[in-house]
DRENLO-48233 format. One record per residue (C-alpha): x, y, z. Coordinates in Angstrom, 1 decimal, always signed. Layout:
<xx=X | yy=Y | zz=Z> .
...
//
This chain:
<xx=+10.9 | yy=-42.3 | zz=-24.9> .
<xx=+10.1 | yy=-45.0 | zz=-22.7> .
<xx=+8.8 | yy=-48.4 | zz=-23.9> .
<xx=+5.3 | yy=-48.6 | zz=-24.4> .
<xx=+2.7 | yy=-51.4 | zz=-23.1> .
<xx=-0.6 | yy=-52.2 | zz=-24.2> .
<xx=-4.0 | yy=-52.2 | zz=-22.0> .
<xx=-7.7 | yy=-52.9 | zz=-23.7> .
<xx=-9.2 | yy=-51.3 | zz=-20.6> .
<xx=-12.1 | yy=-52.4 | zz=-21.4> .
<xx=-13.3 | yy=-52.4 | zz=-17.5> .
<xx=-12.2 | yy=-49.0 | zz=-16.8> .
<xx=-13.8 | yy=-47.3 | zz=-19.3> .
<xx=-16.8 | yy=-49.4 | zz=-18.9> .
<xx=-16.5 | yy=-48.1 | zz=-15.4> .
<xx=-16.1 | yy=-44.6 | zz=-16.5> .
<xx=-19.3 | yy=-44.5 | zz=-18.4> .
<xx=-21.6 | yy=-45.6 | zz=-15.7> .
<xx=-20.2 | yy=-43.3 | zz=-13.3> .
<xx=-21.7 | yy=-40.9 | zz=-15.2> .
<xx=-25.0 | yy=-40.3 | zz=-14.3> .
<xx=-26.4 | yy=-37.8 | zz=-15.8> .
<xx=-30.0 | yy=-38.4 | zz=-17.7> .
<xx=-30.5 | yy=-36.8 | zz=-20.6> .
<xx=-34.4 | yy=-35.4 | zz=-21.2> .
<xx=-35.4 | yy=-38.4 | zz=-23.7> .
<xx=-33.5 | yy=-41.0 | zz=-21.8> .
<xx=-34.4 | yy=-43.8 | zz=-24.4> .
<xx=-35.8 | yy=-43.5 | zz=-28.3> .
<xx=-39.7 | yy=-42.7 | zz=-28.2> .
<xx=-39.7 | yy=-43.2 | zz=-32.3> .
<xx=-37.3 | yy=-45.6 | zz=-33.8> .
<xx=-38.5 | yy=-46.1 | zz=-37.4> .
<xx=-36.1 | yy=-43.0 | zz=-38.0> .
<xx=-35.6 | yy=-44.9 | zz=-41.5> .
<xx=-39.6 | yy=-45.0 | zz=-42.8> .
<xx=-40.8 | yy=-41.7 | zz=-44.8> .
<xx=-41.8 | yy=-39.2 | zz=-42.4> .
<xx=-44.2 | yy=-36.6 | zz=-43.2> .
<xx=-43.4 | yy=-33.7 | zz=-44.4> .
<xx=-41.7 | yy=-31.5 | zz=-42.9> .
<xx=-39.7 | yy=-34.1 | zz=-41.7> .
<xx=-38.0 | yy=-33.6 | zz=-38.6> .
<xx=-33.7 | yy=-34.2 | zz=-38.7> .
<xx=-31.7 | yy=-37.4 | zz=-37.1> .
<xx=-33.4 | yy=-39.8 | zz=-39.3> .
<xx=-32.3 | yy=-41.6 | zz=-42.6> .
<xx=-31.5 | yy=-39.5 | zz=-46.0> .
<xx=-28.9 | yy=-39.0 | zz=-48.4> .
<xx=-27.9 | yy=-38.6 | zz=-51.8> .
<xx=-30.3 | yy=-39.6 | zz=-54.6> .
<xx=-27.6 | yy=-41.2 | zz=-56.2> .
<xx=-25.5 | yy=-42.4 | zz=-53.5> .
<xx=-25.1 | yy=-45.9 | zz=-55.3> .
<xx=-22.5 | yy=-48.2 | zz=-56.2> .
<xx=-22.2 | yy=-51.7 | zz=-58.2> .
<xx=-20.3 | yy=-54.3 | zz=-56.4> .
<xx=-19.1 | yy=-58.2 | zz=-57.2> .
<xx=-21.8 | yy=-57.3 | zz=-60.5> .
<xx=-25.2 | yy=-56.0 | zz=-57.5> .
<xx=-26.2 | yy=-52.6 | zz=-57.2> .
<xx=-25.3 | yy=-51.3 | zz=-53.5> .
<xx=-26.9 | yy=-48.1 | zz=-52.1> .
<xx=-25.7 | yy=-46.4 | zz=-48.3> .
<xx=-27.7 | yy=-44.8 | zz=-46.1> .
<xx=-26.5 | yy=-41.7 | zz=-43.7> .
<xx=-28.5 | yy=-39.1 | zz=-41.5> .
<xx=-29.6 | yy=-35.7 | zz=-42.1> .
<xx=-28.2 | yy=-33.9 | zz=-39.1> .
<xx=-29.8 | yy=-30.5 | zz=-38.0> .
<xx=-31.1 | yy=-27.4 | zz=-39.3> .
<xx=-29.0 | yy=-24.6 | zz=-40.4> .
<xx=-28.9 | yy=-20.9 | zz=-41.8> .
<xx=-26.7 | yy=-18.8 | zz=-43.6> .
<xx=-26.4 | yy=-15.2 | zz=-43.8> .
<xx=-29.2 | yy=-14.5 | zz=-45.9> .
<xx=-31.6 | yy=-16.6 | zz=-43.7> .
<xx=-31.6 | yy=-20.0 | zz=-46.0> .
<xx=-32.7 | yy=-23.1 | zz=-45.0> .
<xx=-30.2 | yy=-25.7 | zz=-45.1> .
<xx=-30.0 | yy=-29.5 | zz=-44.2> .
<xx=-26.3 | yy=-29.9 | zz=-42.1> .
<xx=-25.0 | yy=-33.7 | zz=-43.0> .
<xx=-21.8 | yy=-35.4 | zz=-44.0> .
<xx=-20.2 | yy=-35.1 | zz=-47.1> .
<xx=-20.1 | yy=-39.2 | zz=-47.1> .
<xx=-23.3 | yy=-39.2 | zz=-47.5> .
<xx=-24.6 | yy=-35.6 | zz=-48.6> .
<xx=-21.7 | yy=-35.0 | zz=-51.3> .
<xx=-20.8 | yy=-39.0 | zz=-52.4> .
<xx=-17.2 | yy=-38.2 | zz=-50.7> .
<xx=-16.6 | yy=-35.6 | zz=-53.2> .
<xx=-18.2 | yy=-37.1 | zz=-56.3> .
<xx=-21.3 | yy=-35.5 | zz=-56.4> .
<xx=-22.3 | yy=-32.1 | zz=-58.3> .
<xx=-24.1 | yy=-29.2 | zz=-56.7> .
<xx=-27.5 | yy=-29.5 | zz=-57.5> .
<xx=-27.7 | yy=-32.9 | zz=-56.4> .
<xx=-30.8 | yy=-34.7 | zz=-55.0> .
<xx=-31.1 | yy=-35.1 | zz=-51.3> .
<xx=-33.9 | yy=-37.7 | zz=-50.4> .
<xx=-35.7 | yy=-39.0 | zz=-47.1> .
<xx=-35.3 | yy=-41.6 | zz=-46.8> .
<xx=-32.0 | yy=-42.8 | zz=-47.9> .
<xx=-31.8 | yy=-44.9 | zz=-51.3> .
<xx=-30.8 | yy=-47.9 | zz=-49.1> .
<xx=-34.3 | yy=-47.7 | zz=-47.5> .
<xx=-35.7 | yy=-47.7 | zz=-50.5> .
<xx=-34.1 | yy=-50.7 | zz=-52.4> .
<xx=-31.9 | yy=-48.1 | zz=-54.1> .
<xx=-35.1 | yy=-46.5 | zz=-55.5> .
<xx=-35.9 | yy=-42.9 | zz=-54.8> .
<xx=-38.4 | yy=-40.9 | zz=-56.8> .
<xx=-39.0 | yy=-36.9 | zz=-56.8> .
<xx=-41.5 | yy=-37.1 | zz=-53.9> .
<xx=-38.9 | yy=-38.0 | zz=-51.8> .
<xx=-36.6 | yy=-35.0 | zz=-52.2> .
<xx=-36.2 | yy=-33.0 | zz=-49.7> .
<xx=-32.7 | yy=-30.5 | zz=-50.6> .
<xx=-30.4 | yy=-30.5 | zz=-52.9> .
<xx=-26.9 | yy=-30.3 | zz=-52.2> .
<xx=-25.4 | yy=-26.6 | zz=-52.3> .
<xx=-21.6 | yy=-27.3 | zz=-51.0> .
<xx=-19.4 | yy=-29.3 | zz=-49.1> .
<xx=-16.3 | yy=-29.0 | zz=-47.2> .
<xx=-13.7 | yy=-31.5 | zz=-49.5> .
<xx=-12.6 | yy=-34.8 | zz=-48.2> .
<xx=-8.0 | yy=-34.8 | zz=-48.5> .
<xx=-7.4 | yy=-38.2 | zz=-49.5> .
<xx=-3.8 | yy=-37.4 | zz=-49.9> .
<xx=-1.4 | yy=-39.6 | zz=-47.9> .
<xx=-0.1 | yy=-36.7 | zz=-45.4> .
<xx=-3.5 | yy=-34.2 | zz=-45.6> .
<xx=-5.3 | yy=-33.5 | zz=-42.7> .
<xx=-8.8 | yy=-32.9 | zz=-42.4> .
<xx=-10.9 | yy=-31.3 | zz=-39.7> .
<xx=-14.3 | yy=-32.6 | zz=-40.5> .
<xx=-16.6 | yy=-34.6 | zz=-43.1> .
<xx=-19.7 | yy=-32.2 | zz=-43.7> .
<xx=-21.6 | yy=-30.6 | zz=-46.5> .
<xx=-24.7 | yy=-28.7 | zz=-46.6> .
<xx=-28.1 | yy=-28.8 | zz=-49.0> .
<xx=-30.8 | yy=-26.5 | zz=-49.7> .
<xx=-34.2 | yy=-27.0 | zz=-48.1> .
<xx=-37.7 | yy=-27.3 | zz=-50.3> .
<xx=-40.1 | yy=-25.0 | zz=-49.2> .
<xx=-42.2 | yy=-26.7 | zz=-46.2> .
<xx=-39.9 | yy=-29.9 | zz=-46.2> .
<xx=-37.9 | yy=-29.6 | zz=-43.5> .
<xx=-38.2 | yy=-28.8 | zz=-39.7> .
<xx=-35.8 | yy=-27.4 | zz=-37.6> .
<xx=-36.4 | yy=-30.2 | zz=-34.7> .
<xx=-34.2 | yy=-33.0 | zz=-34.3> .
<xx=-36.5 | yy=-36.4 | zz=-33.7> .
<xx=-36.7 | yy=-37.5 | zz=-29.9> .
<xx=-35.0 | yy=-34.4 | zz=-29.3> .
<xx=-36.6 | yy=-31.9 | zz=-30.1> .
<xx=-35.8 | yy=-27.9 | zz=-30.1> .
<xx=-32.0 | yy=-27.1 | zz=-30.3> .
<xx=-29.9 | yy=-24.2 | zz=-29.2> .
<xx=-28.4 | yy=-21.9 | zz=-31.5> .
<xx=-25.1 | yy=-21.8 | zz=-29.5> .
<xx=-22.5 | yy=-24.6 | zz=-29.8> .
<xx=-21.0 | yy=-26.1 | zz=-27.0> .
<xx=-17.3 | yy=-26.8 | zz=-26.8> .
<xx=-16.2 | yy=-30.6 | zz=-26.5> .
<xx=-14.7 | yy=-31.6 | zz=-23.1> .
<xx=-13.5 | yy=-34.8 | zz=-21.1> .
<xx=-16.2 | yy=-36.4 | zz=-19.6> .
<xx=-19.1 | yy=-34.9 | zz=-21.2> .
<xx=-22.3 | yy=-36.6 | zz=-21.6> .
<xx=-23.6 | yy=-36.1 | zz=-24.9> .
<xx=-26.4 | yy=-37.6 | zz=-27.2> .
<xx=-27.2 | yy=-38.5 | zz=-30.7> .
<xx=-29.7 | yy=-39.4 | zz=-32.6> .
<xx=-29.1 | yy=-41.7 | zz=-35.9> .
<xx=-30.5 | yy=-43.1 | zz=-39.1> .
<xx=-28.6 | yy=-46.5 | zz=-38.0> .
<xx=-29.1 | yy=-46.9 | zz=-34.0> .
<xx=-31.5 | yy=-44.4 | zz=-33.1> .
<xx=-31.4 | yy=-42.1 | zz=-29.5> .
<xx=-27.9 | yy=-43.0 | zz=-27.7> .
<xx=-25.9 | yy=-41.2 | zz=-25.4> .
<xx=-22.5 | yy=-41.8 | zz=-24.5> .
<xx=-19.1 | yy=-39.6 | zz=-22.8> .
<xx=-16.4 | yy=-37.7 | zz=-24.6> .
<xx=-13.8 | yy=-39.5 | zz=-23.1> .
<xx=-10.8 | yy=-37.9 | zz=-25.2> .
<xx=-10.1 | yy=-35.0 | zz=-27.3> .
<xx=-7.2 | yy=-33.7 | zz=-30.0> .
<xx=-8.1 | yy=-37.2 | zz=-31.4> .
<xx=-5.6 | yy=-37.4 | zz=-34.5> .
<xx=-6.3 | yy=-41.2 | zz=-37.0> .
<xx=-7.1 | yy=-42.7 | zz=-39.9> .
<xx=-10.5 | yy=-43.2 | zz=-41.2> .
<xx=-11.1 | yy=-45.7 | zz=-43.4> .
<xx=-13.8 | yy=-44.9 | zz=-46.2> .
<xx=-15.9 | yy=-48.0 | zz=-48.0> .
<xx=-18.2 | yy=-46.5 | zz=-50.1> .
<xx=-16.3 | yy=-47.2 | zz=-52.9> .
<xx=-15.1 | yy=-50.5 | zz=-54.8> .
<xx=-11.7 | yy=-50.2 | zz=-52.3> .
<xx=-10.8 | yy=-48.8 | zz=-49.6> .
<xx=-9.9 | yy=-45.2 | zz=-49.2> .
<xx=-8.0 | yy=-43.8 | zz=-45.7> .
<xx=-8.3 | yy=-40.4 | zz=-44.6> .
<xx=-6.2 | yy=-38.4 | zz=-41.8> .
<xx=-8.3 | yy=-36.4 | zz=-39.3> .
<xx=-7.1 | yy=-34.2 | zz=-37.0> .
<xx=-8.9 | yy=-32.6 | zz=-33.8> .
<xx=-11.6 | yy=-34.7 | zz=-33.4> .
<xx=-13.1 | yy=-36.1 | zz=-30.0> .
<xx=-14.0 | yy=-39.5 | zz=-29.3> .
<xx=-17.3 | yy=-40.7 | zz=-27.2> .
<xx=-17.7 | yy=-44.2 | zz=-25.3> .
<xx=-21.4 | yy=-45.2 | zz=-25.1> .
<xx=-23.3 | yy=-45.0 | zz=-21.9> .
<xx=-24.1 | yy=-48.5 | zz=-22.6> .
<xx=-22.5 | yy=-51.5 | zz=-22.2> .
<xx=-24.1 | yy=-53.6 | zz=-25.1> .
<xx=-25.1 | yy=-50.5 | zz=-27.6> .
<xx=-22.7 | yy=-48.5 | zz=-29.5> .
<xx=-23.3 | yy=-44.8 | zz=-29.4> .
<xx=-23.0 | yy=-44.9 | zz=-33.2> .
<xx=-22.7 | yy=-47.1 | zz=-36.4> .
<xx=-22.9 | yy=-47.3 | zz=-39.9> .
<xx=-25.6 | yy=-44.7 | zz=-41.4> .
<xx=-25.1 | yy=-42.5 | zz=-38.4> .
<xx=-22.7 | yy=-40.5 | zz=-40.7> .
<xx=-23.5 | yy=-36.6 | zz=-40.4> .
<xx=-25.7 | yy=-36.8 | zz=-37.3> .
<xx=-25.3 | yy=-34.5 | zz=-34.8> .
<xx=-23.7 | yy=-34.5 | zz=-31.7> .
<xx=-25.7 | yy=-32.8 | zz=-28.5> .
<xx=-25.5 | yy=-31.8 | zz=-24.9> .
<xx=-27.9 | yy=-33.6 | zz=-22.6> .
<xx=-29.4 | yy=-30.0 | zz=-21.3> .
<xx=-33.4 | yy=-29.4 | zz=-21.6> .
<xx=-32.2 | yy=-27.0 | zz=-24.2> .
<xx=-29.4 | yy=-29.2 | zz=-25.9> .
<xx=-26.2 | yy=-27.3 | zz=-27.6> .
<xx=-24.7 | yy=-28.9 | zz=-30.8> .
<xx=-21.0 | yy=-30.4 | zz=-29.8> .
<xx=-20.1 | yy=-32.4 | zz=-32.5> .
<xx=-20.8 | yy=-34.0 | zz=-35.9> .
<xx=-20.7 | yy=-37.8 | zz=-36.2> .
<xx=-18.0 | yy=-39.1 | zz=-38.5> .
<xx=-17.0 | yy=-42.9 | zz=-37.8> .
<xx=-16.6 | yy=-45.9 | zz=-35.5> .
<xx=-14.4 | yy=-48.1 | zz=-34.3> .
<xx=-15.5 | yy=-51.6 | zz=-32.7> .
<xx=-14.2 | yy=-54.4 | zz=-31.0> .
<xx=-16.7 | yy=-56.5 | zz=-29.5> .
<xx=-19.5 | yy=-54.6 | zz=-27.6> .
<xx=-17.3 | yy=-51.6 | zz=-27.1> .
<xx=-17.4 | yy=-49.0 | zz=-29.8> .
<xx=-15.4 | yy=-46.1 | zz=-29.6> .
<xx=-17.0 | yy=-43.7 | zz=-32.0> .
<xx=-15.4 | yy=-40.7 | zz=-33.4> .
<xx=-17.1 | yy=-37.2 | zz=-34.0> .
<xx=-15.9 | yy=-33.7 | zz=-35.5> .
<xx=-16.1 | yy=-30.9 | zz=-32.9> .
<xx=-19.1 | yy=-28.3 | zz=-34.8> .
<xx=-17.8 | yy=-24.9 | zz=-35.0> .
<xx=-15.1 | yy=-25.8 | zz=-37.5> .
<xx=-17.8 | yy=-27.3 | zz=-39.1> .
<xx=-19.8 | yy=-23.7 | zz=-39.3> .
<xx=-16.9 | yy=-22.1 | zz=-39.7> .
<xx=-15.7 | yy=-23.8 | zz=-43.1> .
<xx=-19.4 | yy=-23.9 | zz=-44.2> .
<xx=-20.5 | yy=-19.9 | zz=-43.2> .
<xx=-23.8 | yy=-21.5 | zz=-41.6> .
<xx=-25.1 | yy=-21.0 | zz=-38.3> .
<xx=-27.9 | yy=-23.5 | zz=-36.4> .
<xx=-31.5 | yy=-22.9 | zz=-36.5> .
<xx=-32.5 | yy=-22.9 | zz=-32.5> .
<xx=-35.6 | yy=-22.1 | zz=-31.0> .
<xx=-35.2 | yy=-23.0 | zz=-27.1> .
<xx=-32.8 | yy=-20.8 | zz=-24.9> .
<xx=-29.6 | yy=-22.6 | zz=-24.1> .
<xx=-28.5 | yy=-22.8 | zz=-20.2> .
<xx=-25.4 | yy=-24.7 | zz=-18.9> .
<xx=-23.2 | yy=-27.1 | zz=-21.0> .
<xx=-24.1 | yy=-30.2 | zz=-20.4> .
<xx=-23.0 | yy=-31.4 | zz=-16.8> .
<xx=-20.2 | yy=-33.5 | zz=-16.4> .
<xx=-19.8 | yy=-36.5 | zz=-13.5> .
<xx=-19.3 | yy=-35.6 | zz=-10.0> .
<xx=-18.1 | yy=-38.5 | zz=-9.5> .
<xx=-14.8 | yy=-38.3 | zz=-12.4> .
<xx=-11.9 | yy=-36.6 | zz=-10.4> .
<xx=-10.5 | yy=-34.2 | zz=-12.4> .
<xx=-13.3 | yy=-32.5 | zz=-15.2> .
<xx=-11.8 | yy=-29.6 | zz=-16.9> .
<xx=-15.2 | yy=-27.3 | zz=-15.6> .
<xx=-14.1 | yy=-28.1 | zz=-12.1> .
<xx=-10.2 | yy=-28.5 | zz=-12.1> .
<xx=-9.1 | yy=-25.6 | zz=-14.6> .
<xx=-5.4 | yy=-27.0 | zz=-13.9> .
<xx=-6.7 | yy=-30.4 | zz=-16.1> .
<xx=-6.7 | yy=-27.9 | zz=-19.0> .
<xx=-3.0 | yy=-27.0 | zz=-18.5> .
<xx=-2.8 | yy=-31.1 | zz=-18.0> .
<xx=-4.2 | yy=-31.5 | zz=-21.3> .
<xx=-2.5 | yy=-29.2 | zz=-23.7> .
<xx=+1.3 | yy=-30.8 | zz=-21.6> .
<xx=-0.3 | yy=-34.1 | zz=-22.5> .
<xx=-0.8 | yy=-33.4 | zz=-25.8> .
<xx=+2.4 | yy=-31.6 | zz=-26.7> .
<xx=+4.3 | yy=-34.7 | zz=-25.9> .
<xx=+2.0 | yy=-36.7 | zz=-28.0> .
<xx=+2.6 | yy=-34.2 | zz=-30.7> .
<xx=+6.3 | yy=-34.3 | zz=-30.0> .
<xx=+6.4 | yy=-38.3 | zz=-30.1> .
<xx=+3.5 | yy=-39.1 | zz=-33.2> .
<xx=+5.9 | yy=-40.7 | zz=-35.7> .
<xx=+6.7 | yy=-43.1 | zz=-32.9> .
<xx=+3.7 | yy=-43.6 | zz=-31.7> .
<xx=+1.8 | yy=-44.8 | zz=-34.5> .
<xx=+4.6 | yy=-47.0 | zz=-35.4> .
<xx=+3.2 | yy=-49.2 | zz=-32.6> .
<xx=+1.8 | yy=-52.6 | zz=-34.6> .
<xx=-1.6 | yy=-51.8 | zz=-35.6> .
<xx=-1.7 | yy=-48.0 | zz=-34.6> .
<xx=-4.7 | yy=-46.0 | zz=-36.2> .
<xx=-4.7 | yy=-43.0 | zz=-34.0> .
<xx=-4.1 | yy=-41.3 | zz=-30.7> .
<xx=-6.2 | yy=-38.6 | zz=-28.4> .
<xx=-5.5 | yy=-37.3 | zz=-24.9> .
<xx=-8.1 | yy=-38.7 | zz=-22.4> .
<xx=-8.5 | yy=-39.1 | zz=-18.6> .
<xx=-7.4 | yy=-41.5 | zz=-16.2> .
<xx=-11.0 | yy=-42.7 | zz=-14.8> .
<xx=-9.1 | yy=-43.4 | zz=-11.1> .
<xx=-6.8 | yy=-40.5 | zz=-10.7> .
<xx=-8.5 | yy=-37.5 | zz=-13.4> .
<xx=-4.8 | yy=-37.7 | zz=-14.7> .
<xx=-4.4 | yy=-36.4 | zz=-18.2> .
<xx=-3.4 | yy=-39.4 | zz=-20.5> .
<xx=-2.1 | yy=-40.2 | zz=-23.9> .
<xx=-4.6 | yy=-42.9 | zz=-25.9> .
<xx=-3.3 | yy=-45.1 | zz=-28.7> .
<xx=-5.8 | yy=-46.5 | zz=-30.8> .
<xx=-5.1 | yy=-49.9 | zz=-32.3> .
<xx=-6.8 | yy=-52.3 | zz=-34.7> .
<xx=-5.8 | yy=-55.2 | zz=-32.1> .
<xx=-4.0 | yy=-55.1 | zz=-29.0> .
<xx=-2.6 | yy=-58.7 | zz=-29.1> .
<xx=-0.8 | yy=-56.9 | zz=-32.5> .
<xx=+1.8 | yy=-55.1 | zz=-29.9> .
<xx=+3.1 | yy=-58.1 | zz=-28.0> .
<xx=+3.5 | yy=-56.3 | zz=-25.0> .
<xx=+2.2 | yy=-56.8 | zz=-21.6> .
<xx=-1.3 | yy=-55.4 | zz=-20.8> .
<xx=+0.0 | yy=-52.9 | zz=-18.5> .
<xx=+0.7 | yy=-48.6 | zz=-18.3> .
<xx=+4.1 | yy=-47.2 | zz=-19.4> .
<xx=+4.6 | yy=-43.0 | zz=-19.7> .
<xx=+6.5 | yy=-40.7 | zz=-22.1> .
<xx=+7.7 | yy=-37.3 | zz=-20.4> .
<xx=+5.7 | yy=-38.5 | zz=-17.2> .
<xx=+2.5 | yy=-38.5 | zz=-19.4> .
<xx=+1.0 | yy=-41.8 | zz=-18.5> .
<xx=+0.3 | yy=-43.9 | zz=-22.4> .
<xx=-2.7 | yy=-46.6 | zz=-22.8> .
<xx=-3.2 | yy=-48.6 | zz=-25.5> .
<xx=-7.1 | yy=-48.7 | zz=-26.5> .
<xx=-8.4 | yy=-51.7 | zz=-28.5> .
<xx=-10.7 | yy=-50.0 | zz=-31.4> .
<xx=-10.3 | yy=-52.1 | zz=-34.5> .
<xx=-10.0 | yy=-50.4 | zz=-37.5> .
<xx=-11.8 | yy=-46.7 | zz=-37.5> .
<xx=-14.7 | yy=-47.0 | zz=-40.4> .
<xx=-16.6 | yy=-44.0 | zz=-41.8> .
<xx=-20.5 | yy=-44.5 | zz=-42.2> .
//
């Protein structure tokens, strides 16, 4: 293994994002008071959570806020909401049977009454908090009341049924309790970190493996943040296809890298399918403009899996660089090159020079994230 140098990179993938220029249908929020009481049935992508979703800290009461995330069936034909289980579940601490209220106790001065419950929690996938677990996604699922909840997503719309698989530069779109409509790029995959969870008097960290990461379309608006936990992830079509469900961010200074949970893992672990009433078409298109996307070169596929083999081969030592959190396998925006990302809480941490090094041939960046934080 070669030496490894840093690079924040902050231009190129600024670059990367605006070269793709793809418009999604709702290219900015038509409703942001995603956090008020909606009438019911409420659409989904706006603020809920557990009633009780509360904690006391330095002796004042401290309530969170997350998002309820889409619509979702199982094989009976129940209604269920699709959220995190930060938010849904209390990471693990909360009983089946739990209230699920719109808006989220943090909206409400961390007061919710009965009128405002719109579930109850039914199950959730559990959050490994050992020190060498790996989990593959943060979700959990409640129970609908009659007439309380629609199967639209708000200034989105109608979803597809069919899940769309996460690739390199895809454009994709959320919509959030905590920053509303945003789109962004999956600009790596086979993302492996830590996520660090808050809810709690102290911090917690969590391993995740498989996830994707997405750099906002914007250069001054992260595609997520904190209460966007459990939102979900969408192609940009007319008839958008679930990708991915929101997990955490990381930030340092306007760019935030956030991190998401590809879906059918999600509905696998969970036995639940999405509630979609609009015909899918095409996955979401990528940038004609990015050499190398894996629907147009299928040989970045075979780049990709070499790319991250050597990662795999090479994690011990590469999360021993100074401030390591995680690594993915992205693209090279000039050359469509499969690369290996390192994500570190500070760059200046390494003491290297800001410039490329390789392992097996397979180029290395460092990417300045900060620490990873759950919502």
């Amino acid at each position: 293994m070669t030496s490894i140098k840093g690079s924040t990179r902050y231009t190129l993938v600024l670059a990367l994002c605006f070269l793709v220029n793809t418009v999604p249908k709702y290219s900015s929020a038509q409703t942001c008071d995603q956090t008020a009481r909606f009438i019911r049935p409420i659409p989904l992508g706006i603020s809920g959570g557990n009633a009780g979703d509360k904690v006391t800290k330095h002796g004042a009461l401290v309530c969170f806020v997350g998002t309820l995330g889409a619509l979702v069936t199982d094989t009976t034909g129940k209604p269920y909401i699709l959220g995190s289980n930060t938010s849904l579940a209390r990471a693990n601490r909360a009983l089946v049977g739990a209230k699920i209220v719109q808006p989220s106790p943090a909206d409400l001065a961390c007061k919710s009454g009965n009128g405002n419950v719109v579930a109850k929690l039914s199950r959730s996938i559990k959050l490994l908090f050992a020190p060498h677990a790996e989990n593959l996604e943060d979700a959990a699922i409640a129970e609908t009341r009659p007439n309380e909840v629609s199967s639209q997503i708000l200034n989105i719309g109608e979803i597809a049924s069919t899940v769309a698989t996460p690739q390199l530069m895809m454009t994709v779109q959320k919509m959030g309790a905590a920053t509303c409509l945003t789109t962004g790029t999956v600009t790596a995959i086979n993302v492996n970190f830590t996520l660090t969870y808050r809810r709690k008097k102290f911090r917690r960290h969590v391993n995740f493996t498989n996830q994707i990461a997405i750099t906002s379309s914007s250069s001054t608006n992260p595609f997520a943040g904190d209460g966007d936990s459990g939102a979900l992830v969408l192609t940009t079509d007319t008839c958008p296809e679930p990708v991915a469900l929101q997990l955490g961010t990381g930030s340092f200074g306007v760019m935030t890298v956030a991190f998401a949970s590809p879906v059918q893992p999600v509905l696998n672990a969970l036995n639940v399918n999405f509630v979609g009433d609009c015909t899918s078409g095409s996955s979401a298109p990528l940038s004609d403009e990015i050499p190398g996307s894996q629907d147009r070169d299928p040989s970045l596929q075979q780049a990709v899996n070499a790319a991250t083999a050597v990662r795999d081969g090479h994690a011990q030592e590469l999360m021993k660089i100074p401030g390591a959190v995680g690594t993915g396998i992205g693209i090279d925006p000039s050359t469509g090159a499969a690369e290996i990302q390192v994500y570190v809480k500070d760059a200046a941490s390494t003491n290297e020079a800001p410039k490329y090094s390789t392992i097996d041939s397979i180029p290395v960046v460092i990417e300045e994230t900060g620490e990873i934080i759950a919502h």
